[in-house]
C-alpha positions in Angstrom: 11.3 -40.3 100.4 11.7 -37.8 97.6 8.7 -36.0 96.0 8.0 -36.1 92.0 7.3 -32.7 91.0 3.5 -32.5 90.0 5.0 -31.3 86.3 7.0 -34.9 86.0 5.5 -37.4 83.2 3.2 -40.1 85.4 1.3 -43.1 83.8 -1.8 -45.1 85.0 -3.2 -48.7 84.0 -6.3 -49.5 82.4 -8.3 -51.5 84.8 -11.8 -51.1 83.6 -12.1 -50.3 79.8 -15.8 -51.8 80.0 -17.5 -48.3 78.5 -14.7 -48.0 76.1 -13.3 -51.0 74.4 -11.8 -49.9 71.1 -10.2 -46.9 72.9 -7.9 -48.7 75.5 -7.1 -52.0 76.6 -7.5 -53.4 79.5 -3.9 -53.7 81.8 -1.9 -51.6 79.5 0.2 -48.4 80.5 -0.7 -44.9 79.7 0.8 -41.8 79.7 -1.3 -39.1 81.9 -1.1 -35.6 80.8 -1.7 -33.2 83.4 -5.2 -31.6 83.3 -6.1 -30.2 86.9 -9.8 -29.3 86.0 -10.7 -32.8 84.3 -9.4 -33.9 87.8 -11.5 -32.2 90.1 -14.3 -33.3 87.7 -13.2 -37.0 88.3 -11.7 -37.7 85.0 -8.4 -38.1 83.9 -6.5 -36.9 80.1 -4.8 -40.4 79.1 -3.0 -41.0 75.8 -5.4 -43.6 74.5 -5.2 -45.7 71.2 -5.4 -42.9 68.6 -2.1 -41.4 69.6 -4.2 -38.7 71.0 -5.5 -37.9 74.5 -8.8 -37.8 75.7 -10.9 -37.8 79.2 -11.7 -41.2 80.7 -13.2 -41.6 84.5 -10.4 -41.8 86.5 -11.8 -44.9 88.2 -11.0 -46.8 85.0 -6.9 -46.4 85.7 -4.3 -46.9 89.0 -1.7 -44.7 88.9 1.8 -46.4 88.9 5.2 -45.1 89.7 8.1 -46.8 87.1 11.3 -46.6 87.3 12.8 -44.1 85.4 14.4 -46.3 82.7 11.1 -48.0 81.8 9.8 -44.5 81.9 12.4 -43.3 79.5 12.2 -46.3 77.2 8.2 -45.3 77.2 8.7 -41.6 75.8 10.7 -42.5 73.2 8.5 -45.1 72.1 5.6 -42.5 72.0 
């Protein structure tokens, strides 16, 4: 099985938006930008609802692999 390069675009869903209800919704897709120090601090830099990103626990999202057409079709739209 081939390895994604850590640079490549990933996304994680919302599965606990309990602390932050206006700012993401529960069971939708984000887009994760990479941020190695919020990591090791157990947080994770998501494109949230204000087109912007922002720190979230990272226990609040699953990563998820797409395929890379609906990843495409997800850049564009952003």
């Amino acid at each position: 099985m081939r390895q994604r390069k850590s640079s490549a675009t990933r996304f994680a869903v919302c599965v606990d938006n309990s602390d932050y209800p206006a700012s993401l919704e529960l069971y939708k897709i984000y887009r994760v930008v990479p941020d190695q120090e919020a990591a090791e601090e157990g947080d994770l830099r998501v494109i949230d609802e204000s087109g912007e990103d922002y720190l979230y626990p990272a226990s609040y999202f699953m990563a998820i692999e797409l395929p890379k057409e609906v990843e495409q079709k997800l850049l564009k739209a952003s």
